[in-house]
Backbone as CSV, one residue per row, in Angstrom:
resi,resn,N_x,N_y,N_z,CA_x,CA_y,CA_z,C_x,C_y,C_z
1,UNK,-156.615,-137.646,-19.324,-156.469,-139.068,-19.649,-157.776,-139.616,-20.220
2,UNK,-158.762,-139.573,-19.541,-160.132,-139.591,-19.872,-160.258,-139.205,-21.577
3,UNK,-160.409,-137.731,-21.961,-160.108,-137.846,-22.957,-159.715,-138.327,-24.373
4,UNK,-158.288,-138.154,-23.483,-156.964,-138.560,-24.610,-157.765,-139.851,-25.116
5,UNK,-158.737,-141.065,-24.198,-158.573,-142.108,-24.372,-160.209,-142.158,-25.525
6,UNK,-160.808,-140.833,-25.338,-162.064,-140.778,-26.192,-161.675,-140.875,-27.389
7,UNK,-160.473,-139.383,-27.640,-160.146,-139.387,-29.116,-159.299,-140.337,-29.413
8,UNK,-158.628,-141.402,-28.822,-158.256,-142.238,-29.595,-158.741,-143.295,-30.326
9,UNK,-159.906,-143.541,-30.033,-161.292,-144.447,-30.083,-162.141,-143.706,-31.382
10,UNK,-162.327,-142.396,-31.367,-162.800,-141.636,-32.632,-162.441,-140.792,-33.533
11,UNK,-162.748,-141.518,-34.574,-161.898,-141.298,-35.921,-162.377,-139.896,-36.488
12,UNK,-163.346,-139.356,-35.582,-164.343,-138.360,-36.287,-163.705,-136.650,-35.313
13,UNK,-162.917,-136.991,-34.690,-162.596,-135.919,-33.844,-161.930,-135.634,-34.581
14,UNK,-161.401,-133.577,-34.496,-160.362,-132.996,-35.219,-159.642,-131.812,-34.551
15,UNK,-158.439,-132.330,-34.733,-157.306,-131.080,-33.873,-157.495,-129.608,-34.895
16,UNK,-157.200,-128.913,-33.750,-157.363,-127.302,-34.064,-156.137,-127.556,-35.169
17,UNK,-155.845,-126.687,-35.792,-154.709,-126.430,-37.212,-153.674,-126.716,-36.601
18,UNK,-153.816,-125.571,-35.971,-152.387,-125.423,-35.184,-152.037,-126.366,-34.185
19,UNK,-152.540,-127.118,-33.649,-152.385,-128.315,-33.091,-152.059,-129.899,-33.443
20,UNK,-152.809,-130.140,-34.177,-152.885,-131.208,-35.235,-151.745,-131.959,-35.304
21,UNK,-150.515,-131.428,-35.611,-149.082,-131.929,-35.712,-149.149,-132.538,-34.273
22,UNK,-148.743,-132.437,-33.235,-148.439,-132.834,-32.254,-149.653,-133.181,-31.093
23,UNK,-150.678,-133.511,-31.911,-152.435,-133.990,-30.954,-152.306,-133.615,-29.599
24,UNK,-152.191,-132.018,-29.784,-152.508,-131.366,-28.258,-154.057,-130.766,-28.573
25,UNK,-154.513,-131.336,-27.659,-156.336,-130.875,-27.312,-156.685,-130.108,-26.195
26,UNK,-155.621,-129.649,-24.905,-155.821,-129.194,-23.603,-154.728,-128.803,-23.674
27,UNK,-155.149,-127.449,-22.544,-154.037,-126.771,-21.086,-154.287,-126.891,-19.981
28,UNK,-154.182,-126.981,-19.303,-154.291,-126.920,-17.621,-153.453,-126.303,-17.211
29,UNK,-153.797,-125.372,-15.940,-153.143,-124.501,-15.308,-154.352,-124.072,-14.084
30,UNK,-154.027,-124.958,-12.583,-154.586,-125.198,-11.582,-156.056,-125.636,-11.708
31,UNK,-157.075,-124.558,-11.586,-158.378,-125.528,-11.726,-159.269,-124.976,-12.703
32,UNK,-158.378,-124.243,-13.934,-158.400,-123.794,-14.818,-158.214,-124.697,-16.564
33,UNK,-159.023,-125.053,-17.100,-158.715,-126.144,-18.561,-159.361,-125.408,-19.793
34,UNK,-158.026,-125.605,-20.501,-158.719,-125.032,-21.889,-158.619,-126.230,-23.394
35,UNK,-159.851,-126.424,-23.723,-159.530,-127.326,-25.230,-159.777,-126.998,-26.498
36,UNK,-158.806,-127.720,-27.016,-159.009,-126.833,-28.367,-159.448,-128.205,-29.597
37,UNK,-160.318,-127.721,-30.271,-160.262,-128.564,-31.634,-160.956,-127.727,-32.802
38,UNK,-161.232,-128.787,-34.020,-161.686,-127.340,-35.074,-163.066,-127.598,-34.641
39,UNK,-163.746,-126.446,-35.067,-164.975,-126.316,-34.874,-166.090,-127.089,-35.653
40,UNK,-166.117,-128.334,-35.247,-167.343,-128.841,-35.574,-167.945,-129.560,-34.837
41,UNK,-169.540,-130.413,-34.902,-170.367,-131.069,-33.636,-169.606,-131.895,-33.714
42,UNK,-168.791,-132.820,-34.198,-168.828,-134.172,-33.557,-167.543,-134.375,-32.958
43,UNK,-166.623,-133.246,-33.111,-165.391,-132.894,-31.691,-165.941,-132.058,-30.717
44,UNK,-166.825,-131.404,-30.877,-167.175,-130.347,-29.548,-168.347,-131.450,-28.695
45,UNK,-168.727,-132.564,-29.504,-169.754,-133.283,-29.131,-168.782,-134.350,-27.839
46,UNK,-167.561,-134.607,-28.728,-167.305,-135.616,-27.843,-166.466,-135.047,-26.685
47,UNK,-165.797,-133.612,-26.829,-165.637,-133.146,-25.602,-166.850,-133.099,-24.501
48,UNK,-167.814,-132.930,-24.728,-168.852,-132.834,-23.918,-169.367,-134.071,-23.120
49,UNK,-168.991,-135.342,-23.706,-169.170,-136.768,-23.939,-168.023,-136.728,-22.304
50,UNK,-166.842,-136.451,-22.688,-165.275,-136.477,-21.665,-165.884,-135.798,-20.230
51,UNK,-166.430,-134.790,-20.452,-167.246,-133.712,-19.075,-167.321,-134.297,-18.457
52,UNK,-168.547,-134.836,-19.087,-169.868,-135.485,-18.840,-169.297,-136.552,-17.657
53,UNK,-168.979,-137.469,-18.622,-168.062,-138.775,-17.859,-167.272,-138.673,-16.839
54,UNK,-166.270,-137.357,-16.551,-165.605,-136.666,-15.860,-166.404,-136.528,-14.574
55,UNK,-166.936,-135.888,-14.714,-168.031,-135.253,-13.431,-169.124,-137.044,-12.952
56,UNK,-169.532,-137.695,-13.838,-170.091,-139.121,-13.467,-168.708,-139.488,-11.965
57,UNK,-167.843,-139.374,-12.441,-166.744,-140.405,-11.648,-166.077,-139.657,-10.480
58,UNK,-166.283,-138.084,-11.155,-165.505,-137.543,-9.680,-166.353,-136.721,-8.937
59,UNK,-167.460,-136.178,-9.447,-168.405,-135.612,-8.896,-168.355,-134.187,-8.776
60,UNK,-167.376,-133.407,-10.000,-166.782,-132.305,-10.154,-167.631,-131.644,-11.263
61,UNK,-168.607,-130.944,-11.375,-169.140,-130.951,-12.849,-168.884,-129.283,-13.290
62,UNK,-168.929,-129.122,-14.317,-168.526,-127.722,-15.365,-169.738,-126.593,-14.957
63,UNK,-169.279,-125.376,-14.790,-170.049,-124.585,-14.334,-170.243,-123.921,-15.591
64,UNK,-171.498,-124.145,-16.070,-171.581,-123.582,-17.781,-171.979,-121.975,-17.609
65,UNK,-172.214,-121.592,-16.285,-171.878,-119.685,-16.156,-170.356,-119.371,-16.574
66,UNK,-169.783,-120.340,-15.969,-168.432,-120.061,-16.017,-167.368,-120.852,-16.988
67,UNK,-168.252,-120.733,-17.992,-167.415,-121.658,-19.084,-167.996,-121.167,-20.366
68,UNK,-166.717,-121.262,-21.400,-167.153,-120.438,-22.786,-166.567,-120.863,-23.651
69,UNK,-167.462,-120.835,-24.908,-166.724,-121.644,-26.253,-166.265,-120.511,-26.817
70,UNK,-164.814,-120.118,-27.481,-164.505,-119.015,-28.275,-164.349,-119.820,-29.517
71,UNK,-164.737,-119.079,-30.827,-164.822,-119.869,-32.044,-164.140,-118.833,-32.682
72,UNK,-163.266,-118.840,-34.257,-163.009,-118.100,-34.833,-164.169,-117.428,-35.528
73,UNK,-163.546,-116.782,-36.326,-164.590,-115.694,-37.716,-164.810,-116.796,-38.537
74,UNK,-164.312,-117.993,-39.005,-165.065,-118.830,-39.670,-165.438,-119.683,-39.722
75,UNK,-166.306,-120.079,-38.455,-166.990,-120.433,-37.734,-168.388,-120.082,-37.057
76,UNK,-167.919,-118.921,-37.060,-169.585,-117.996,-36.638,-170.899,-118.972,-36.743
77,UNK,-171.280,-119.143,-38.280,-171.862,-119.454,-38.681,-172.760,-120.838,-38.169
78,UNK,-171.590,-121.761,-37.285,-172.037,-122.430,-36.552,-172.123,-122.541,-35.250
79,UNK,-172.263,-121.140,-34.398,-172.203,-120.712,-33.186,-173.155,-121.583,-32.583
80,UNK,-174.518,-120.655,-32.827,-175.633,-121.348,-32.139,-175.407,-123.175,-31.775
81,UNK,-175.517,-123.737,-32.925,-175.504,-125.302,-32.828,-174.818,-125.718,-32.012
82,UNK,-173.463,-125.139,-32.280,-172.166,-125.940,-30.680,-172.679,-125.326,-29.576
83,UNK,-172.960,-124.223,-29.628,-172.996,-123.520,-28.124,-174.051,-124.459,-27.682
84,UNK,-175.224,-124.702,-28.449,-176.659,-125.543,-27.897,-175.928,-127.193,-27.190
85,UNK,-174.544,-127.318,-28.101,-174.040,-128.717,-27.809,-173.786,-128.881,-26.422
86,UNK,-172.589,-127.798,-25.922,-171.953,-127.668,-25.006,-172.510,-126.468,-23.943
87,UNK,-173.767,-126.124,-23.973,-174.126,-125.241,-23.080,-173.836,-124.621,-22.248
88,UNK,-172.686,-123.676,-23.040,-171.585,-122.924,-22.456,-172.173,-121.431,-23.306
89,UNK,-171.605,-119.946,-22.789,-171.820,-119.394,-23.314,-170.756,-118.241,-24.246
90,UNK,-171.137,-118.000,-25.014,-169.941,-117.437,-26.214,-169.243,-116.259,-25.663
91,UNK,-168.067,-116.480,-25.733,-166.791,-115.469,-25.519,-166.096,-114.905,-27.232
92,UNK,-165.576,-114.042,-26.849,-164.714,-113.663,-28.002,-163.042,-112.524,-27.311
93,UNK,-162.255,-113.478,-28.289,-160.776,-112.578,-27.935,-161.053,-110.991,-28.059
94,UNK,-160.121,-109.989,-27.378,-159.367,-111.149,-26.737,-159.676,-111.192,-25.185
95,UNK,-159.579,-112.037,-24.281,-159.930,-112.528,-22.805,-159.281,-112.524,-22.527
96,UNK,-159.082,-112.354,-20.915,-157.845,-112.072,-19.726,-157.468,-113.208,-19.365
97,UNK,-156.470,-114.047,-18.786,-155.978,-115.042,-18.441,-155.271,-115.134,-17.970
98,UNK,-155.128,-115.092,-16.362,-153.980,-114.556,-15.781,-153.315,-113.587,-15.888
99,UNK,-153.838,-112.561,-16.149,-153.593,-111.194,-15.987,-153.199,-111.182,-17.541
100,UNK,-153.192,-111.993,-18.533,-152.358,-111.568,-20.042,-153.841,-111.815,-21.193
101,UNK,-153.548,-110.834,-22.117,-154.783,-111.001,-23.289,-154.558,-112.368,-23.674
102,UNK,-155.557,-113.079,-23.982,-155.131,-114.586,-25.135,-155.962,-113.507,-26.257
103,UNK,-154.829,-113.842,-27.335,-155.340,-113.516,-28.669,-154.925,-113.946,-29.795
104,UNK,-155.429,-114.103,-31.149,-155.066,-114.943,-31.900,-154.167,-114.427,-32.933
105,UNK,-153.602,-112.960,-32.570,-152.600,-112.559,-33.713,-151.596,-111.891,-33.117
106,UNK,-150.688,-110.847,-33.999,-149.598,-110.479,-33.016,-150.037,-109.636,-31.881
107,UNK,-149.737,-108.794,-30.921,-150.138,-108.536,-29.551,-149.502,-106.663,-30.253
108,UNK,-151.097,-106.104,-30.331,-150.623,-104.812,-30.713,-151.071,-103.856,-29.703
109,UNK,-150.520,-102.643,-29.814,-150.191,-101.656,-28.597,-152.038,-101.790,-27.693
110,UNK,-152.860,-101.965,-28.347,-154.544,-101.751,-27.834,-154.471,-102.621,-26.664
111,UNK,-153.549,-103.656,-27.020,-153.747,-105.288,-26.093,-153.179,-104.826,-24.670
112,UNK,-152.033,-103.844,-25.019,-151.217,-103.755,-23.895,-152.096,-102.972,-23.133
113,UNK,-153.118,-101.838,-22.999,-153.342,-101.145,-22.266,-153.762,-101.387,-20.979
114,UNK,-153.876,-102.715,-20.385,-154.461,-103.281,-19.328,-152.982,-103.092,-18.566
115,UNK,-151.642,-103.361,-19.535,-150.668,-103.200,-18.405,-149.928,-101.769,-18.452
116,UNK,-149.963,-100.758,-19.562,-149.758,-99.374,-19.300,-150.685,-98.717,-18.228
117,UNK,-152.004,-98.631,-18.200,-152.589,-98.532,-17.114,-152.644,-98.273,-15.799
118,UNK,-152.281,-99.864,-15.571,-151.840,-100.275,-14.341,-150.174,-99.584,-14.029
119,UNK,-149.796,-99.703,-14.533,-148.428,-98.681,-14.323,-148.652,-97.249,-13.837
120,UNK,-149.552,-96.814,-15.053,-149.785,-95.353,-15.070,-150.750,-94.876,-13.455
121,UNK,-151.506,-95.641,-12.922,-151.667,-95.838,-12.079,-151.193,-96.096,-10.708
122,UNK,-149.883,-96.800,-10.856,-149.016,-96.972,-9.422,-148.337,-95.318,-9.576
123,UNK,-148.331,-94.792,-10.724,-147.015,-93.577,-10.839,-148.109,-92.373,-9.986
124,UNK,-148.986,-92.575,-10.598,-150.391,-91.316,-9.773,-150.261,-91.703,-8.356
125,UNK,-150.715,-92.924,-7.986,-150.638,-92.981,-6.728,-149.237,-92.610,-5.600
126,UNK,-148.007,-92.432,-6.816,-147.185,-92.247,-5.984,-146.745,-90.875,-5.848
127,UNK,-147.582,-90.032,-6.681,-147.684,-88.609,-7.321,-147.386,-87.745,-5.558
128,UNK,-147.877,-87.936,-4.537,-148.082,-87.706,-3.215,-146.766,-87.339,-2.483
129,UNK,-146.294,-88.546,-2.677,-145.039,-89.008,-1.499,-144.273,-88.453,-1.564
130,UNK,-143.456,-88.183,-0.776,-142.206,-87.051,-0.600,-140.638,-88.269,-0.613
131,UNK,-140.305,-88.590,-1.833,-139.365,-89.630,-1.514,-138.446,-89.058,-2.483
132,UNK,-136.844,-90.045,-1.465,-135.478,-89.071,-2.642,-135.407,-89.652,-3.517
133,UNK,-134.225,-89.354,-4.309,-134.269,-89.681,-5.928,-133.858,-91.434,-5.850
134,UNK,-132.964,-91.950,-4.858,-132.698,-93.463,-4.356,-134.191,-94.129,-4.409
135,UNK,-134.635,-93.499,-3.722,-136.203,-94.173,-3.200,-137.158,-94.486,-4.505
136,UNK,-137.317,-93.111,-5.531,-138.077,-93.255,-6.513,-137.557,-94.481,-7.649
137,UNK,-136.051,-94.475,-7.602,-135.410,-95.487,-8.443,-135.756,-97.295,-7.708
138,UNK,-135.194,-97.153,-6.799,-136.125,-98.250,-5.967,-137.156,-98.737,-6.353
139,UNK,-138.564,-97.777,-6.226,-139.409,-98.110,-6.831,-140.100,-98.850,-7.911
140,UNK,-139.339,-97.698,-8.951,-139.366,-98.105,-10.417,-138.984,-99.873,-10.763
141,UNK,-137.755,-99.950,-10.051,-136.926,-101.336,-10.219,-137.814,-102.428,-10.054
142,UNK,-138.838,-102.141,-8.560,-139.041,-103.350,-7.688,-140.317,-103.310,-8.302
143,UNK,-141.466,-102.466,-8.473,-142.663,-102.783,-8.913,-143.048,-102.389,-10.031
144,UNK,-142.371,-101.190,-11.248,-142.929,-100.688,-12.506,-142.249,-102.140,-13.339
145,UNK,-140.980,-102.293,-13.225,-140.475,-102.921,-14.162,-140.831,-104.324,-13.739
146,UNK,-141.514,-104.665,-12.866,-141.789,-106.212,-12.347,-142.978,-106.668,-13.542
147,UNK,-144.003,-105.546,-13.758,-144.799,-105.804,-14.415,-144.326,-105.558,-16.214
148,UNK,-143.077,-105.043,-16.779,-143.122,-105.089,-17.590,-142.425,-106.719,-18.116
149,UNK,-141.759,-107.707,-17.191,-141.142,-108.822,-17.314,-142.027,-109.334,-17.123
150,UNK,-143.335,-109.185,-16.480,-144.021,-110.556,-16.132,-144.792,-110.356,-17.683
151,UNK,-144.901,-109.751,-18.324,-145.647,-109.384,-19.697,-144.609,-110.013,-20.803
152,UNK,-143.509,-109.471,-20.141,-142.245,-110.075,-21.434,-142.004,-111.759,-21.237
153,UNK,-142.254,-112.628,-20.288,-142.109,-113.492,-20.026,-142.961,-114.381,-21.565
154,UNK,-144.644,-113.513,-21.870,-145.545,-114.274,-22.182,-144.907,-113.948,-24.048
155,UNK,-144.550,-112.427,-23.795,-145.314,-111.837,-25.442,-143.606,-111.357,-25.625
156,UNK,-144.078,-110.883,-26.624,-142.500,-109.725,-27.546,-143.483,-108.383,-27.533
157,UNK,-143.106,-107.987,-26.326,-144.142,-106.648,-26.128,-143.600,-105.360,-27.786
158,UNK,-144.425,-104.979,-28.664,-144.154,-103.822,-29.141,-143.443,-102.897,-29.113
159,UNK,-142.840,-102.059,-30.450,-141.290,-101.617,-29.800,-142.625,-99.939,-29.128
160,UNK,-143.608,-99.856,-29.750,-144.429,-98.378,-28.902,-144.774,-98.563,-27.853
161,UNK,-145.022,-100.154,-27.634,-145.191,-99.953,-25.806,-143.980,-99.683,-24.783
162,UNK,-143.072,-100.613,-25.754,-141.139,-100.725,-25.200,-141.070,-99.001,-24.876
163,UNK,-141.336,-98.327,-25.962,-141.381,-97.030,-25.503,-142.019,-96.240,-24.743
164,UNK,-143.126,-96.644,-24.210,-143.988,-95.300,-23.684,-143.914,-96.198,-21.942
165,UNK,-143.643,-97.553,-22.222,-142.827,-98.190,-20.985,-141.745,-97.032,-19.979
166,UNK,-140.489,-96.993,-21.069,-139.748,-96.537,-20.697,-139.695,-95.273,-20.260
167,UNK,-141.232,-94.473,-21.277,-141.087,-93.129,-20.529,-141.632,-93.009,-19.122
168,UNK,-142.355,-93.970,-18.914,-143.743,-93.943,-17.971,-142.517,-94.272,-16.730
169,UNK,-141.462,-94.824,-17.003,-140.561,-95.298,-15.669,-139.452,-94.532,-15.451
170,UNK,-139.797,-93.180,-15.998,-138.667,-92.111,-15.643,-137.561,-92.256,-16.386
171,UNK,-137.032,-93.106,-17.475,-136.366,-92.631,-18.330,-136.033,-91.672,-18.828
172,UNK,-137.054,-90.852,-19.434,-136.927,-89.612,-19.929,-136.631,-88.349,-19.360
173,UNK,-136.485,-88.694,-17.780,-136.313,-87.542,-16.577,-134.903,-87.638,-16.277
174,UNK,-134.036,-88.650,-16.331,-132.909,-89.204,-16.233,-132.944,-89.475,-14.961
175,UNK,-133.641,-90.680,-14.550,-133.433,-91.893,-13.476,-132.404,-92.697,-13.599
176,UNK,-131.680,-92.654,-15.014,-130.762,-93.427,-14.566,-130.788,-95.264,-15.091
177,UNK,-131.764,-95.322,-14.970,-132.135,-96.811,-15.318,-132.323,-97.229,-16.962
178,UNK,-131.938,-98.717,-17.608,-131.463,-98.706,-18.756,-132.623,-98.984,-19.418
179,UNK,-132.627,-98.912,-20.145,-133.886,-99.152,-21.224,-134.601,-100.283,-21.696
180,UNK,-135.391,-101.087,-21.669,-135.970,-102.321,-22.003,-135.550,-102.383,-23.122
181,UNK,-135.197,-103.669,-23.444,-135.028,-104.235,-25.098,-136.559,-104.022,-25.369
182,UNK,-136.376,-104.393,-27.373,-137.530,-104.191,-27.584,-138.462,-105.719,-27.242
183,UNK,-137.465,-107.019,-27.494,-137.846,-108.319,-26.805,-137.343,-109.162,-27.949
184,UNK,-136.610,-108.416,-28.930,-136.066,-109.772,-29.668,-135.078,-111.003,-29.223
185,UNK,-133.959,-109.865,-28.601,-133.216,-110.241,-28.193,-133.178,-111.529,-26.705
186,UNK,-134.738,-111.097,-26.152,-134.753,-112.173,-25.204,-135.904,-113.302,-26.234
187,UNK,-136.632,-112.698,-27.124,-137.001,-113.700,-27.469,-136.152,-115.093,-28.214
188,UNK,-135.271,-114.569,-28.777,-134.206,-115.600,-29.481,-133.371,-116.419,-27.994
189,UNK,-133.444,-115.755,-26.722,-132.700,-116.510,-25.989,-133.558,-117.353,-24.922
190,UNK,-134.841,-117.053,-25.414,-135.522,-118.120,-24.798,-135.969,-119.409,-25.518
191,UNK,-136.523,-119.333,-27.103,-136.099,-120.197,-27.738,-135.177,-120.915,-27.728
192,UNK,-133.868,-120.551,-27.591,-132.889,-121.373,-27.220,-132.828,-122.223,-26.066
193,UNK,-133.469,-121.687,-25.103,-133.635,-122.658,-23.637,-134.788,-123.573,-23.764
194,UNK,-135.686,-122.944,-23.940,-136.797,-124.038,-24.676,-135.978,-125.303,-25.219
195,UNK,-135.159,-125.400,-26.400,-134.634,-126.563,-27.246,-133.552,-127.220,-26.140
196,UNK,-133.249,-126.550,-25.251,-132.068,-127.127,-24.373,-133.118,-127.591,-22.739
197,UNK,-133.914,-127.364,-23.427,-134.709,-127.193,-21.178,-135.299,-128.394,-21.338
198,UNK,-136.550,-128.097,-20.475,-137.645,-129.333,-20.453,-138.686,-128.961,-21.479
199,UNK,-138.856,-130.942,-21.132,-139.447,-130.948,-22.586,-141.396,-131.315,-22.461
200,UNK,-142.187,-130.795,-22.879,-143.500,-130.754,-22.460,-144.364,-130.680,-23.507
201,UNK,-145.610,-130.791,-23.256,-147.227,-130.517,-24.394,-146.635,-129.316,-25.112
202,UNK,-146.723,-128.341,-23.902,-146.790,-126.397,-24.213,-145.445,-126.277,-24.877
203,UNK,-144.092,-126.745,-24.350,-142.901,-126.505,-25.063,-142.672,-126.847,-26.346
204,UNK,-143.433,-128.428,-27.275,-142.918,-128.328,-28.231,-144.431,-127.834,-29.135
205,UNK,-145.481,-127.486,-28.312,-146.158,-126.859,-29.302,-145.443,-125.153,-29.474
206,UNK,-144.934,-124.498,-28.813,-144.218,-123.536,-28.990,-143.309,-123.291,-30.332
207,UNK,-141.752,-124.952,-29.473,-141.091,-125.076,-30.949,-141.479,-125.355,-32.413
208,UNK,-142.978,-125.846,-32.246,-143.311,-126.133,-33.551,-143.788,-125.200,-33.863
209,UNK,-144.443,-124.075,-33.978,-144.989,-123.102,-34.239,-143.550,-122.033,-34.620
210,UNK,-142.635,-121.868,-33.911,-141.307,-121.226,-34.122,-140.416,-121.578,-34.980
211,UNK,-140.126,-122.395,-34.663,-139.078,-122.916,-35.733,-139.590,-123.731,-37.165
């Protein structure tokens, strides 16, 4: 609110591209905030201006260890200066965020390896156990494939990860279990709930970007 009420007051602030249409500047997600504008001093200035003021009134102030400006490739050029603005220190995509890459293009097989991994990892650890063929399917159901939905929730996972998914979960041994889409098919049916669901900042910056 704070904010919102800066940039409405200055004519000199500027929404990220992709934002712009619908003057979204923030996310929040618990005690976690991310803002976006294009990269120049006198929007990164007046975010700093919002902090600032922020922390005056509630007594909450920004931990600049723990805070980072990511800028594109054309931008570089004015790293130093903002970073000196906002005395934060420079990150670059892509970064973890709740367990998912943020990155600024499509999500290719390199991105995924944080969650093949981790898979490939529960399967070693279970390399040991003496369990029947019920039990191993069990498994697969309740914790391999938990992590491939909580991934599909965010992205349209790759049809090579869709695959090496499916081998990694005993598909190829004949477990029995059906095969992940590649994610079109849920992606078109979540779009659709999106336009029919609730309506929010994050939802119609979504639809606008989609449709």
């Amino acid at each position: 609110m704070l904010l919102q009420q800066l940039i409405d007051q200055d004519r000199d602030f500027m929404f990220h591209w992709k934002c712009r249409e619908l003057g979204l500047f923030q996310s929040c997600f618990a005690d976690d905030l991310v803002l976006f504008c294009e990269a120049n001093e006198q929007s990164i200035s007046l975010f700093k201006r919002g902090l600032e003021m922020f922390a005056s009134l509630s007594g909450l102030h920004v931990n600049p260890k723990k805070s980072h400006l990511i800028l594109s490739k054309s931008a570089q050029h004015n790293s130093d200066r903002l970073l000196r603005v906002l005395g934060f220190q420079e990150a670059h995509l892509p970064v973890l965020y709740l367990g998912f890459p943020l990155i600024s293009s499509r999500l290719s097989l390199s991105d995924c390896k944080p969650l093949l991994l981790k898979i490939y990892s529960r399967i070693r650890d279970w390399g040991g156990l003496q369990l029947s063929f019920a039990a191993r399917v069990q498994l697969i159901k309740l914790v391999l494939v938990s992590f491939n939905i909580y991934w599909a929730i965010a992205f349209l996972l790759p049809k090579g990860v869709i695959g090496k998914l499916n081998n990694s979960c005993g598909l190829s041994y004949g477990m029995g279990l059906r095969e992940m889409d590649t994610g079109r098919s849920h992606g078109i049916k979540y779009v659709s709930r999106l336009r029919k669901g609730v309506k929010g900042s994050g939802t119609s910056w979504l639809l606008t970007l989609l449709l």
